[in-house]
C-alpha positions as CSV (number, residue, x, y, z in Angstrom):
1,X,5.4,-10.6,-5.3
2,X,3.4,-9.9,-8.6
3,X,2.5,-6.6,-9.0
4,X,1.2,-6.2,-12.2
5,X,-1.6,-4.0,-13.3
6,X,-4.9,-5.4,-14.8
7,X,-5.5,-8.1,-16.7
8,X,-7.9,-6.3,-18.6
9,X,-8.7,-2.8,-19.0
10,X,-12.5,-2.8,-17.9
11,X,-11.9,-5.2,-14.9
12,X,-14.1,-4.1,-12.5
13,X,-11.7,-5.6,-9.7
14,X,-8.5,-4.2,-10.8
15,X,-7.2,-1.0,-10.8
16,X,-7.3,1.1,-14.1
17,X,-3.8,2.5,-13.8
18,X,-1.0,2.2,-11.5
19,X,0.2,5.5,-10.2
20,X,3.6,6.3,-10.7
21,X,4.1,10.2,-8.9
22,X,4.5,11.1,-5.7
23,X,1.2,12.5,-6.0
24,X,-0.6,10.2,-6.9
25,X,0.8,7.5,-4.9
26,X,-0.6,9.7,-2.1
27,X,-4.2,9.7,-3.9
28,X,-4.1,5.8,-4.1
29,X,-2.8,5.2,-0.3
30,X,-5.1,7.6,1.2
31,X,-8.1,5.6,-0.8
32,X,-6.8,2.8,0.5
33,X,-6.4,3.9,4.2
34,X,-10.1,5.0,4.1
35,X,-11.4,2.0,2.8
36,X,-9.8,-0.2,5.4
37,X,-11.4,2.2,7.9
38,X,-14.7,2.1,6.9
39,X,-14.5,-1.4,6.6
40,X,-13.4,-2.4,10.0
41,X,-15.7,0.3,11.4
42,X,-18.8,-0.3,10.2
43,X,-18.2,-3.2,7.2
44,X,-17.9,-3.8,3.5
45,X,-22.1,-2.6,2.6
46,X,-21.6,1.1,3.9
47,X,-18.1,1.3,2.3
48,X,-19.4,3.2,-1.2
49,X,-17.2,4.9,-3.2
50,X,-18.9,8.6,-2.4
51,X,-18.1,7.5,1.5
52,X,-14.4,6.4,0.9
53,X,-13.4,9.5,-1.2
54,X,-14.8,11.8,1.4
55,X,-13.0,9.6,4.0
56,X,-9.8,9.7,1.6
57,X,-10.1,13.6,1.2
58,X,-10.0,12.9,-2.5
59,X,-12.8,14.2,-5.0
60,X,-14.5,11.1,-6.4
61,X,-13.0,11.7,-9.8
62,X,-10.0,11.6,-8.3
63,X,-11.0,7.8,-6.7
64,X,-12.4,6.9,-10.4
65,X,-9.1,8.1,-12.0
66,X,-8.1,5.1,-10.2
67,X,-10.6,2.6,-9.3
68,X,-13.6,1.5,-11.3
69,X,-15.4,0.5,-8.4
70,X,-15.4,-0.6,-4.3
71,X,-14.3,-3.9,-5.6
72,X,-11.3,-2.8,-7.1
73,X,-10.2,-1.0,-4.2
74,X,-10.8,-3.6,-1.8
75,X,-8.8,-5.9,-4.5
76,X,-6.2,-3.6,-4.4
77,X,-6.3,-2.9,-0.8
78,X,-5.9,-7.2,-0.4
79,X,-2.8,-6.7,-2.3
80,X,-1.5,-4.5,-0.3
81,X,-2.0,-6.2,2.7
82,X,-0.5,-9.2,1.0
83,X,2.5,-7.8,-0.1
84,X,3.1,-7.1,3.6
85,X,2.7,-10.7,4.6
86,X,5.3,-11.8,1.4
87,X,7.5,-8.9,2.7
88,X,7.6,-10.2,6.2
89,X,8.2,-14.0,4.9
90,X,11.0,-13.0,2.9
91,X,12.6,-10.9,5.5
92,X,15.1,-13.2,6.5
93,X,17.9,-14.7,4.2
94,X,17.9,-18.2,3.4
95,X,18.2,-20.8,6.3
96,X,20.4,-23.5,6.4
97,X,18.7,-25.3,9.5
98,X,14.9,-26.4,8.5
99,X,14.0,-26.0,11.6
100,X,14.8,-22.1,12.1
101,X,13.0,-22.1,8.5
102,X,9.8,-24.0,9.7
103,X,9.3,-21.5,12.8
104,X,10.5,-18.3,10.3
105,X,7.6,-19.3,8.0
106,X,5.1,-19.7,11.4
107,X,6.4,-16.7,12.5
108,X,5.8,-14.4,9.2
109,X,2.2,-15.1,8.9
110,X,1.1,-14.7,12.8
111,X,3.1,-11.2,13.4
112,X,1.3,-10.2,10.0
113,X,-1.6,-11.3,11.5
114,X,-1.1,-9.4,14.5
115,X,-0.1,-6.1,13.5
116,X,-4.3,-5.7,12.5
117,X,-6.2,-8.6,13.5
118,X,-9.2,-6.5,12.6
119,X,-9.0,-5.7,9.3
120,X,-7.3,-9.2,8.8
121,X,-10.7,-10.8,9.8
122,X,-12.9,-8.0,8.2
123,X,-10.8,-8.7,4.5
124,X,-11.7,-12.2,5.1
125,X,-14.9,-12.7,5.9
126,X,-16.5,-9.4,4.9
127,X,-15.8,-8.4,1.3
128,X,-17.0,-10.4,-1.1
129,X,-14.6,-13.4,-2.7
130,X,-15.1,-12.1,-6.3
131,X,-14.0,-8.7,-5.5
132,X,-10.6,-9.9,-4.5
133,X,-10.3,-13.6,-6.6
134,X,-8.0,-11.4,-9.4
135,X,-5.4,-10.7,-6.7
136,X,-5.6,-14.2,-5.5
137,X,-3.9,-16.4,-8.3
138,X,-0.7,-13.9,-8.2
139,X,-0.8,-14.1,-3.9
140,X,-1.0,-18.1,-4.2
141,X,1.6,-18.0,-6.7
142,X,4.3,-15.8,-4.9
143,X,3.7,-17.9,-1.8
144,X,3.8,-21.4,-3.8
145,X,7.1,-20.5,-5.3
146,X,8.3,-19.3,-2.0
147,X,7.3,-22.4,0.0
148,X,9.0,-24.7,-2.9
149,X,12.2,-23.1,-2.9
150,X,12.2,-23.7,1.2
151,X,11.4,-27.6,0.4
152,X,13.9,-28.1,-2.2
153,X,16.6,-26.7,0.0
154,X,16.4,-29.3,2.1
155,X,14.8,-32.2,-0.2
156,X,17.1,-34.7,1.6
157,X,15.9,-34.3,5.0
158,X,12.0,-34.5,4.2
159,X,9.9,-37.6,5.5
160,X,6.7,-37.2,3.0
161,X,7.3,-39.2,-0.5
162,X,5.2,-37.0,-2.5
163,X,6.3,-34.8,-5.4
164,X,7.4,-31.2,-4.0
165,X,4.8,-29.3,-5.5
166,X,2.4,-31.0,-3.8
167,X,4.2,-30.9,-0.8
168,X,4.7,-26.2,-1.1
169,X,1.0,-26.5,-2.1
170,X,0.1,-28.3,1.1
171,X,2.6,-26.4,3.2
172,X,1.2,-23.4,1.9
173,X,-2.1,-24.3,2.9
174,X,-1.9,-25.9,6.2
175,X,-0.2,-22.9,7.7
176,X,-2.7,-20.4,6.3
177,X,-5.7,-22.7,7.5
178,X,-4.4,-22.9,10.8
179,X,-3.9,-19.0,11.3
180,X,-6.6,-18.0,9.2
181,X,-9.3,-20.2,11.3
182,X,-7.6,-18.5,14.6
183,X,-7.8,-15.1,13.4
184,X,-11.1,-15.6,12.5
185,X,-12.2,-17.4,15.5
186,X,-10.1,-17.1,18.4
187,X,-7.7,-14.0,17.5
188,X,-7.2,-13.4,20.8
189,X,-4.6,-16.8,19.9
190,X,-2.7,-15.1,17.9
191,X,-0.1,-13.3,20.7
192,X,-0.4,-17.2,22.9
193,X,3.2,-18.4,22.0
194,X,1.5,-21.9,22.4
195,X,0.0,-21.5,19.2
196,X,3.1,-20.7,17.1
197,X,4.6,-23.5,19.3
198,X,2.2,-25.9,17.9
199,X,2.0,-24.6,14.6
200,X,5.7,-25.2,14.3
201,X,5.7,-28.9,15.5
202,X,2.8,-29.9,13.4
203,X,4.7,-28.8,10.2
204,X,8.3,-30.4,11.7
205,X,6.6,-33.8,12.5
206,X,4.8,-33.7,9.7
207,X,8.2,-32.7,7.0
208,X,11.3,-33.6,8.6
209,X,12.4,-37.3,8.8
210,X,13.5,-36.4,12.4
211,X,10.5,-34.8,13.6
């Protein structure tokens, strides 16, 4: 997963520096924390940056040190939660059966799903799309590359005749639709093994030449 800092220094949705010490690492993660508080609490219009430092237990030149703005924490904070979700998806080492590597791809986004359904939804439909779009291009990215890798593994057993980027792209795509329309809708889904189940044989039938 990308990590890199700003793509340019007065971003207002990027974070002015990356810390580096202990110390500030806490400062960062406790900003963070109280963000995703705040915003699952009572939503993205009370979270100001005055309310998340006190929240943090930071001073608020402490939070500017860091952050321009809310938008660049809750860019940042995005990040974070995505680098959780790439974390989990890479998890496993490679598998040789497709099938074990369909469900393992499932899988990985609904237990990240469930570990905070709430702040999931609240990230999603809450904050504002421009205030996390800088984060989104390296997320898509880390994901597409992640996704092509699977399908290239086992080129010779796939059904669709379409290049393979196309194929990762819509991979990619039609499992995040699927869970993101559930955790946004129904997240109560999200522990019903029926839905993994059917997750998993829409992308087999779909992909495999035997499915």
């Amino acid at each position: 997963m990308n990590n890199a800092g700003p793509t340019g220094a007065n971003s207002r949705y990027s974070l002015r520096k990356h810390p580096k010490q202990q110390r500030s690492v806490a400062t960062v993660t406790a900003i963070l924390d109280a963000a995703a508080r705040i915003l699952t609490e009572s939503g993205y219009a009370t979270a100001s940056t005055n309310r998340i430092a006190e929240r943090a237990g930071v001073s608020i030149g402490s939070l500017y040190e860091y952050f321009p703005g809310k938008e660049a924490i809750f860019g940042e904070l995005r990040r974070r939660e995505a680098l959780k979700a790439y974390a989990e998806l890479m998890a496993r080492p490679r598998l040789e059966n497709p099938r074990d590597g369909i469900r393992h791809i499932v899988g990985s986004r609904l237990r990240w799903m469930r570990r905070n359904p709430t702040l999931y939804a609240a990230l999603e439909s809450e904050v504002p799309r421009q205030a996390i779009a800088e984060v989104e291009a390296d997320i898509v990215e880390d994901f597409m590359a992640a996704s092509l890798a699977f399908l290239e593994a086992h080129q010779d057993l796939l059904r669709p005749s379409v290049e393979l980027r196309f194929l990762a792209e819509f991979l990619m795509h039609a499992v995040s639709a699927t869970a993101n329309t559930y955790g946004l809708r129904r997240p109560e889904r999200l522990d019903d093994p029926q839905l993994e189940q059917a997750m998993v044989e829409m992308v087999e039938r779909y992909l495999l030449k035997d499915g």
